[in-house]
C-alpha positions as CSV (number, residue, x, y, z in Angstrom):
1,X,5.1,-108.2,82.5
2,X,2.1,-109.4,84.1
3,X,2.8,-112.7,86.1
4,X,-0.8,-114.0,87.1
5,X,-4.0,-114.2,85.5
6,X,-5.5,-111.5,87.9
7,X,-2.7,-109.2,86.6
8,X,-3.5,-110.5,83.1
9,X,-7.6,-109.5,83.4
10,X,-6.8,-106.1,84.4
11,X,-4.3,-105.1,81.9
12,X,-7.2,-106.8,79.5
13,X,-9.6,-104.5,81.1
14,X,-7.5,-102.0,80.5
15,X,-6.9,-102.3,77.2
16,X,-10.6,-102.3,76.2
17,X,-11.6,-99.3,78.3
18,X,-8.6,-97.7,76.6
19,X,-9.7,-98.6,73.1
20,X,-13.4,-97.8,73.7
21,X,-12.1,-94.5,75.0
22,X,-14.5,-95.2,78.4
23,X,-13.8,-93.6,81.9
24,X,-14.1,-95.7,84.9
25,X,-15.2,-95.1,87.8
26,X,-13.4,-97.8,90.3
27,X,-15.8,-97.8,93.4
28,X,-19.1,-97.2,91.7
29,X,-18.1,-99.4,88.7
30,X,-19.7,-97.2,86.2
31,X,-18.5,-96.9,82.1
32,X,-18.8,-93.0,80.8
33,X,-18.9,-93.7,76.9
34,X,-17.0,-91.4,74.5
35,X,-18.9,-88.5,73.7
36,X,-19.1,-87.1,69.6
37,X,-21.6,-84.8,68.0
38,X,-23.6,-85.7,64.7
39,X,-20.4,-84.2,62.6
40,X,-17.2,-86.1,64.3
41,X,-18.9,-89.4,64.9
42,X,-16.0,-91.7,63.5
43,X,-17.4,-94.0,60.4
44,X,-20.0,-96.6,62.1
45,X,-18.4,-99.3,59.8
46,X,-14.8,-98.9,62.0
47,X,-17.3,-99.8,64.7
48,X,-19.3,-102.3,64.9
49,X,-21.1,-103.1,68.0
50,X,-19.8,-99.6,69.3
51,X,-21.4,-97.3,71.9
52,X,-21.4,-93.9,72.5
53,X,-22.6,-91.0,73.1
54,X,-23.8,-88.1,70.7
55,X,-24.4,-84.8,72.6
56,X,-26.1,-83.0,69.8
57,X,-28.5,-85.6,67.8
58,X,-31.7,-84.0,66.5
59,X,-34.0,-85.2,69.1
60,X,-31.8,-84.4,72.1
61,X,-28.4,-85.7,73.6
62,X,-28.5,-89.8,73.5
63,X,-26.6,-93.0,73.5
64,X,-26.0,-94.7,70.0
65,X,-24.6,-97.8,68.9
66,X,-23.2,-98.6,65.5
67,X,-24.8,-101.5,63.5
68,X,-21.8,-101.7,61.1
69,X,-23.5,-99.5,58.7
70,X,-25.1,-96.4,60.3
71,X,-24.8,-94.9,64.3
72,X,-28.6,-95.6,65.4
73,X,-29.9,-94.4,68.6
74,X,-30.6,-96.8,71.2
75,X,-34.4,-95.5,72.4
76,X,-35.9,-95.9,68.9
77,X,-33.1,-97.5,66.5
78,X,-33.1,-94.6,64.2
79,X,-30.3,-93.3,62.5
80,X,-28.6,-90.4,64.1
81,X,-29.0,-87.4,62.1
């Protein structure tokens, strides 16, 4: 059980990074976002507000958020495809 609220932030932190499916890097602080291709991204509607990254989008490997309707690609906003 955590007993301060330094203990309580990092379980927190830990909980999120866990649920986003993100790997952490402690010393360089740096988030590595899930990676899906076009087929086994999860429904964008699960996800709103979601990032991650799609290795085999039609223009190339890129980042892509979901808008609560459709994964879109962060450069352009497009729908991944």
């Amino acid at each position: 059980m955590a007993e301060s609220l330094q203990e309580i932030k990092q379980l927190a932190w830990l909980a999120i990074i866990e649920a986003f499916g993100l790997s952490v890097d402690e010393n360089a602080l740096i988030f590595q976002a899930k990676s899906y291709t076009v087929s086994t991204l999860p429904a964008a509607a699960t996800y709103p507000r979601a990032v991650v990254y799609c290795s085999n989008e039609t223009g190339g490997a890129t980042l892509a958020f979901s808008d609560g309707t459709n994964w879109r690609r962060v450069q352009d906003r497009a729908v991944v495809s």
